[in-house]
C-alpha positions in Angstrom: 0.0 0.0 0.0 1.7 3.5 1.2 5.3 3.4 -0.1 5.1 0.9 -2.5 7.6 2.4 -4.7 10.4 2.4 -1.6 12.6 0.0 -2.9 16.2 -1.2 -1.7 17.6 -4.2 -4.7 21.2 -3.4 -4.7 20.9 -3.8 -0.3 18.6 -6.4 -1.1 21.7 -8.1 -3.3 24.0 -7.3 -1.2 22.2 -8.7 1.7 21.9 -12.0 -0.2 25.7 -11.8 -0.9 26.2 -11.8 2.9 23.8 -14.6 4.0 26.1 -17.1 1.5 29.2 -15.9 3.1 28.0 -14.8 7.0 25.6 -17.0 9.3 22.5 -15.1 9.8 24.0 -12.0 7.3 25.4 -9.9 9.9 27.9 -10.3 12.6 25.3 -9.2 15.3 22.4 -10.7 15.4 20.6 -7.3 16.3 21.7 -6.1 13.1 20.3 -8.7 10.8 18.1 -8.6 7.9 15.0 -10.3 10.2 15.3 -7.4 12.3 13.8 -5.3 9.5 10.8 -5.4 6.8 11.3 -8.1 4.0 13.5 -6.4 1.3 14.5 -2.9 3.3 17.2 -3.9 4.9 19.8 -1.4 4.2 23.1 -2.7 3.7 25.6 1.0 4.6 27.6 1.8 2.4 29.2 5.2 4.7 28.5 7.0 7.4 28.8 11.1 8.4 28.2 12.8 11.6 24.0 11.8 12.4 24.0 10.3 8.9 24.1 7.1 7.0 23.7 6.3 3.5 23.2 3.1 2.0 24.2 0.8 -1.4 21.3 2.5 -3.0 22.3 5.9 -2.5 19.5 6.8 0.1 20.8 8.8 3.4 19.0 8.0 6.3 18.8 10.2 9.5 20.6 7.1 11.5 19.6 6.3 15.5 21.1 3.5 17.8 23.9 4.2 15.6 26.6 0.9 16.4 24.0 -0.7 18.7 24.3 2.5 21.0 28.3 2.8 20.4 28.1 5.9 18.4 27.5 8.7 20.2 29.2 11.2 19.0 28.4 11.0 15.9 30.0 9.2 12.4 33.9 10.1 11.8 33.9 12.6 14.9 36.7 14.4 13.6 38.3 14.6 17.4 38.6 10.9 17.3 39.6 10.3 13.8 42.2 12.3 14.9 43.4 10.2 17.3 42.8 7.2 15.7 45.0 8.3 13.1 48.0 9.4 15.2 48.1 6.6 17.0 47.9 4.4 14.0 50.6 6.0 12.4 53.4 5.0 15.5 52.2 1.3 15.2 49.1 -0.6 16.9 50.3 -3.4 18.8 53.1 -4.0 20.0 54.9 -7.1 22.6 54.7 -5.0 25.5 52.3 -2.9 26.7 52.4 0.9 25.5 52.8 4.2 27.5 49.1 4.9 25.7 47.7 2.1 28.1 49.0 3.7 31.2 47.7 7.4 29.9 44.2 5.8 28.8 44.0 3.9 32.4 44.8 6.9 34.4 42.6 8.9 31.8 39.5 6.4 32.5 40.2 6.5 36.1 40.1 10.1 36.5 36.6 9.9 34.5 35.1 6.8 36.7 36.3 7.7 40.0 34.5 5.0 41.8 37.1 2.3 40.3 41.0 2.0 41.2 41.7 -0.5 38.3 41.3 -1.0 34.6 41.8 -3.6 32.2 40.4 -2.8 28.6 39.1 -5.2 25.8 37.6 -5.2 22.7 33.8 -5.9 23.4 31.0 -5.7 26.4 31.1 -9.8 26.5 34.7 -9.7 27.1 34.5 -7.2 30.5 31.2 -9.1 31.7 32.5 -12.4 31.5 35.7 -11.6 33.6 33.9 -9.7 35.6 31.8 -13.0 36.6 35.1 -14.7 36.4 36.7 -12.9 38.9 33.5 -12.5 41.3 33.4 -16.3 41.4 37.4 -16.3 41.9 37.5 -14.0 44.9 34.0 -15.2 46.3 35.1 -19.1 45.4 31.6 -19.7 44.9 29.9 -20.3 41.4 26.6 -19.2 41.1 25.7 -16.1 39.5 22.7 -13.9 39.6 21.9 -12.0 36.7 18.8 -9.1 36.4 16.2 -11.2 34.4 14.3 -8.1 33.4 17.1 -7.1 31.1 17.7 -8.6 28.3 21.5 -9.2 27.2 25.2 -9.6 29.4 27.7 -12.0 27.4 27.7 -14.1 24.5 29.2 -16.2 26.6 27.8 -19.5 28.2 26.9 -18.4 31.8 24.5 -16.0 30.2 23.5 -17.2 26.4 22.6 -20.5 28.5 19.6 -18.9 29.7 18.0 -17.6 26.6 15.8 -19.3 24.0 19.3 -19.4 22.0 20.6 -22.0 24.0 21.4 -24.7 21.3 25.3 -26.0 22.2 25.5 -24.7 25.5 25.5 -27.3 28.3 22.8 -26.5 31.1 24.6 -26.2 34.3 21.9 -24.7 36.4 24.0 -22.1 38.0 22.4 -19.2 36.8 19.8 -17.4 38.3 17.7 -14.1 38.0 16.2 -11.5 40.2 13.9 -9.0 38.9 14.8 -5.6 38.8 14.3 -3.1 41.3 12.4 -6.0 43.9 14.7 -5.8 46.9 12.8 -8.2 48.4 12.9 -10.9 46.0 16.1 -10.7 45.8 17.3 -10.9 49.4 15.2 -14.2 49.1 17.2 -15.4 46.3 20.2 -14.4 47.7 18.7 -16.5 51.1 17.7 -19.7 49.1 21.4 -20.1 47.6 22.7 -18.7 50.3 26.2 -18.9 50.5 26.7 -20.1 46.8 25.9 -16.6 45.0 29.1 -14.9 44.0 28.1 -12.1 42.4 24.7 -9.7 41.1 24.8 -8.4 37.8 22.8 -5.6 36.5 22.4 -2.6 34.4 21.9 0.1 37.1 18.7 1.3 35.0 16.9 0.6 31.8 13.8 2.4 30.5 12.9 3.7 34.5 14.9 5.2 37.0 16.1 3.2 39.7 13.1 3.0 42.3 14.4 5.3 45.8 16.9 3.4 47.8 17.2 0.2 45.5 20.7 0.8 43.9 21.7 1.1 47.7 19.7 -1.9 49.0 21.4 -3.7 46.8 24.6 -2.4 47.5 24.0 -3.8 51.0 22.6 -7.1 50.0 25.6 -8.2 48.4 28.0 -7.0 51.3 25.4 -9.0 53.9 25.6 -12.0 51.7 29.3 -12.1 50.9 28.6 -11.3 47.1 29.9 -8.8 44.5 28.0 -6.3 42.7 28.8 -5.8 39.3 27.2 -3.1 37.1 27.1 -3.6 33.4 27.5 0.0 32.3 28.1 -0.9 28.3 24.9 1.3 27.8 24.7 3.7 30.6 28.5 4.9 30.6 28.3 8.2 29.7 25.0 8.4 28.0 23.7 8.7 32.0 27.0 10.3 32.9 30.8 10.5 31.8 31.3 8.1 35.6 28.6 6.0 34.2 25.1 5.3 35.7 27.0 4.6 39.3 28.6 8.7 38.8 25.4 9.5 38.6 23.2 7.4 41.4 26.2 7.6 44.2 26.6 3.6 44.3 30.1 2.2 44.4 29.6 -1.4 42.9 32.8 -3.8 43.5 33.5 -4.4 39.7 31.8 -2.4 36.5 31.8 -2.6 32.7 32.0 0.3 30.0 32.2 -0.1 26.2 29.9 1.2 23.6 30.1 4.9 23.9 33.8 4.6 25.1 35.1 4.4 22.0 32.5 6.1 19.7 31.9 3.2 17.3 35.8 2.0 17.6 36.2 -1.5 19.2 37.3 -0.8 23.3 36.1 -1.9 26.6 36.7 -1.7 30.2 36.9 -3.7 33.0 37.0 -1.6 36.4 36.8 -2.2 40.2 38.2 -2.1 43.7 41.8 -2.8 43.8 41.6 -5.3 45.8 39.2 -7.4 43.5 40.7 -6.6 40.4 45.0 -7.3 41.7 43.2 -10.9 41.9 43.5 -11.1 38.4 47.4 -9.5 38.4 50.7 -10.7 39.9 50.8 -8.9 43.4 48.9 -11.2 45.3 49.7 -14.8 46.9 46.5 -16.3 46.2 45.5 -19.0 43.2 46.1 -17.0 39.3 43.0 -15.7 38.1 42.8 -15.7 34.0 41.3 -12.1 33.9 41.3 -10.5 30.6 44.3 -12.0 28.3 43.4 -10.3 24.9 46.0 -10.0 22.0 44.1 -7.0 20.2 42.7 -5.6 24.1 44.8 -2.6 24.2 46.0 -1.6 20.8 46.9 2.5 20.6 44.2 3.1 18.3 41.6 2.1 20.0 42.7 3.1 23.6 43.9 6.8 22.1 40.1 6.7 20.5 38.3 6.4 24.0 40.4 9.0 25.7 39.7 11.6 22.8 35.8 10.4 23.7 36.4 11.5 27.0 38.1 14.8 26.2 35.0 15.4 23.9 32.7 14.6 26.5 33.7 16.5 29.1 34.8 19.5 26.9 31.6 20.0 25.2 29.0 18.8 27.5 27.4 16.2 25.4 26.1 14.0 28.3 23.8 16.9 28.6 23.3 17.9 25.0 22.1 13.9 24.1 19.7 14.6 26.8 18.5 17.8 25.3 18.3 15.7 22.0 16.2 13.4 23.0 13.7 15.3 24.9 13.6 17.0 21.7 12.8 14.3 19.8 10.8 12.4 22.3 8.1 15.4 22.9 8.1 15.9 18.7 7.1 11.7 18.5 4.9 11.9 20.9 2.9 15.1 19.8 3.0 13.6 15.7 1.9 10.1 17.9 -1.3 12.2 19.5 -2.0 14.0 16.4 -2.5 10.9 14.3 -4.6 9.2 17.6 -2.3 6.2 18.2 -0.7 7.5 21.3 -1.5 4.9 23.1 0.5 2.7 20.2 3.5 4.4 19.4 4.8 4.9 22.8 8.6 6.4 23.4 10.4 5.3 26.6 13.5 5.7 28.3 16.1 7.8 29.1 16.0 11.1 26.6 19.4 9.7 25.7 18.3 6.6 25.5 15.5 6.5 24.1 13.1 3.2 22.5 9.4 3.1 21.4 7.0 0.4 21.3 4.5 -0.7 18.9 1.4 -1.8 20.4 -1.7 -3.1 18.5 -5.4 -2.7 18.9 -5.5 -4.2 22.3 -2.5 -2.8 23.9 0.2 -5.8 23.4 3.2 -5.4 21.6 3.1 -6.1 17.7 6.2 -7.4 15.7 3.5 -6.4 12.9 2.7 -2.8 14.0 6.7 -2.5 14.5 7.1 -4.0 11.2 4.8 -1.1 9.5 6.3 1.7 11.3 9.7 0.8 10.3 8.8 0.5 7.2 7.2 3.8 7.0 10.2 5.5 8.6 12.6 3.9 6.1 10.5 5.0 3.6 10.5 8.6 5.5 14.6 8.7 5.1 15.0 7.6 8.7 16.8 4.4 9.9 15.6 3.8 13.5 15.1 0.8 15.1 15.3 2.9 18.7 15.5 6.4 19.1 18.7 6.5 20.6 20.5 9.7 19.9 23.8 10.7 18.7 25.1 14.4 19.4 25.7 15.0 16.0 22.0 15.4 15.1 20.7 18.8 14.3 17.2 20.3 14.7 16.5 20.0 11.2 17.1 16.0 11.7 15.1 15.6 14.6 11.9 18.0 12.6 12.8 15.4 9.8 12.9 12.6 11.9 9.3 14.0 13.8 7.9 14.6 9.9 8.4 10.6 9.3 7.2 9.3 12.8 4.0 11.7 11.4 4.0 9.8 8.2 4.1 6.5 9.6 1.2 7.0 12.2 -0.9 8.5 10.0 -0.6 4.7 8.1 -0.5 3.5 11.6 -3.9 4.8 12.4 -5.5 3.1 8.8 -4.0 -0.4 10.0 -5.6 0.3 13.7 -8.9 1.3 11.9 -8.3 -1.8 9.2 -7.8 -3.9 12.8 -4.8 -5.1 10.7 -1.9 -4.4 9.8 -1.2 -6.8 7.1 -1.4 -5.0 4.0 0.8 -2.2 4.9 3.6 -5.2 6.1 5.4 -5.7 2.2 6.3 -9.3 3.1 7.0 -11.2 6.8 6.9 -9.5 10.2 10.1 -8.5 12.0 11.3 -11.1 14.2 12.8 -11.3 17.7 16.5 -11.4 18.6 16.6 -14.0 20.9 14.2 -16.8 19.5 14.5 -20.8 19.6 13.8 -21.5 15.7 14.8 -19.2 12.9 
């Protein structure tokens, strides 16, 4: 029906080119082709400031850019810059670079709450050693992981527990608490006591911590003899440049960064109390702990890339400015949302610098097929957005572009509601969830 004539075939080819030579087309599953409408999956071709264009030669206002990592923007000159000097005195090297003590004492400064560092190349690495080491120092082996939020590692401990098990033993010693029930969790904690070594969480999502949990739980794991580890991959420095912990006053024992840190470029962080994190060094006289080991973990490039994302950050505000952003944005989707009378379907949540929607249908659920027909229409609309996650680079003429679009695709929105279905305004198969048993 609307949009008919939006068409993608050279993505489309492309796309085909990468399912014969990539399982599942992508090398994140969050960025595959079932994640989109049948045939508009754009495959990029190049990327500038807030903008991407793809194989087709269409440029999208972009969001989410990098799964969240972008933040600053496509090719931010600041950390080209670094990238580029860096890259030019060599990357890696067979012992460890003067950059890695200036980018640990850099990210120190930033997080204040840690007194160690260890950086890697992605979130999975930091969370994994995190759990490593929590288990080490606690010598227990259970973990407890916030169930209400939806991905920690790719590794086993956590993967294990989704419906994208297939080739991971089940060991059992996994378990979840629900986020923001202190409660519940002290009685977790209680039925295993002893045997927990560690909580792991994001220390918020879509809502703000409820008053006094991040605390509570900061004194449930000392009571019970457990660490608390805060996965900050997405709330390091979109909350604040010390992370979501800066910004709530809670001191967890170990934390992860990545994402923003390096502004699309491939760093992560492992930090915590010294006296955790020397478990996995050489100035203790306890049992070695296999902490992080990572051949390509601290190359200059990348390290000299997260401390120009610092410098930007602090420099120019932009903790504040996303913020600004995405109230922006957020009050524009919801007024276009009201206009077309399906705000009570299109719904924006979260952070303003973190921002997601949902699609729900006639009745209020959530609708892979409502989602499906409003990407569609946004695609269609110039604007590639599977969240509304800012970067800084956008302008008010993207966000009035990007508010234009959302007004487009309720507008067809309200016809499927009125329809009571959305089907002939889908162009092929719904989108499909991430984590799913079958394909």
């Amino acid at each position: 029906m609307e949009n008919e004539e939006f068409a993608l075939p050279l993505s489309r080819a492309a796309n085909e080119r990468l399912h014969a030579l990539v399982p599942g087309g992508a090398h994140t599953y969050a960025k595959g082709d079932d994640q989109y409408p049948e045939g508009l999956a754009p495959v990029i071709s190049r990327g500038l400031g807030a903008h991407v264009w793809d194989v087709d030669g269409n440029r999208y206002v972009e969001y989410g850019s990098g799964l969240r990592s972008v933040s600053l923007g496509h090719a931010h000159p600041r950390v080209v810059e670094a990238v580029r000097r860096e890259l030019e005195r060599g990357a890696n090297f067979v012992r460890p670079s003067v950059v890695e003590i200036e980018a640990a004492e850099r990210f120190l400064a930033t997080v204040p709450t840690a007194e160690m560092v260890k950086f890697a190349k992605n979130g999975s690495d930091a969370t994994t050693a995190a759990v490593r080491l929590a288990r080490a120092v606690t010598g227990r082996e259970r973990v407890a992981v916030c169930g209400d939020q939806p991905f920690f590692s790719v590794d086993d401990w956590f993967i294990g527990t989704t419906p994208m098990s297939a080739g991971i033993p089940d060991t059992g010693l996994t378990v979840s608490f629900p986020y923001g029930d202190l409660a519940a969790t002290e009685a977790l904690l209680a039925r295993h006591e002893g045997e927990v070594a560690c909580l792991i969480l994001e220390a918020a999502t879509q809502e703000e911590p409820p008053p006094g949990y991040l605390a509570g739980l900061r004194a449930l794991a000392d009571r019970h003899g457990c660490l608390l580890v805060l996965d900050e991959m997405i709330t390091g420095f979109r909350w604040s440049e010390a992370g979501a912990q800066g910004l709530y006053g809670v001191v967890p024992d170990l934390s992860t960064f990545g994402k923003a840190l390096g502004n699309g470029v491939a760093v992560s962080a492992l930090a915590g109390r010294r006296e955790v994190m020397e478990r996995g060094g050489l100035r203790h006289s306890g049992d070695r702990v296999f902490l992080l080991s990572t051949t390509h973990g601290a190359e200059t490039h990348a390290l000299a890339a997260a401390m120009a994302v610092q410098t930007v950050y602090t420099e120019e505000g932009i903790t504040a400015r996303l913020h600004a952003l995405g109230e922006r944005l957020a009050a524009g989707v919801r007024e276009a949302a009201r206009s077309a009378g399906v705000e009570e379907h299109v719904v924006v949540r979260g952070r303003a610098s973190n921002l997601v929607f949902a699609t729900l249908d006639g009745e209020g659920r959530p609708s892979q097929e409502y989602r499906t027909l409003f990407l569609r229409e946004l695609l269609a609309g110039g604007v590639l957005a599977p969240s509304f996650v800012v970067s800084s680079a956008l302008t008010d003429a993207d966000i009035a572009h990007t508010v234009d679009a959302v007004a487009g695709a309720c507008a067809v929105y309200r016809k499927a509601l009125d329809a009571g279905d959305p089907a002939p305004w889908l162009g092929g198969r719904p989108v499909k969830p991430v984590f799913r048993r079958r394909a």
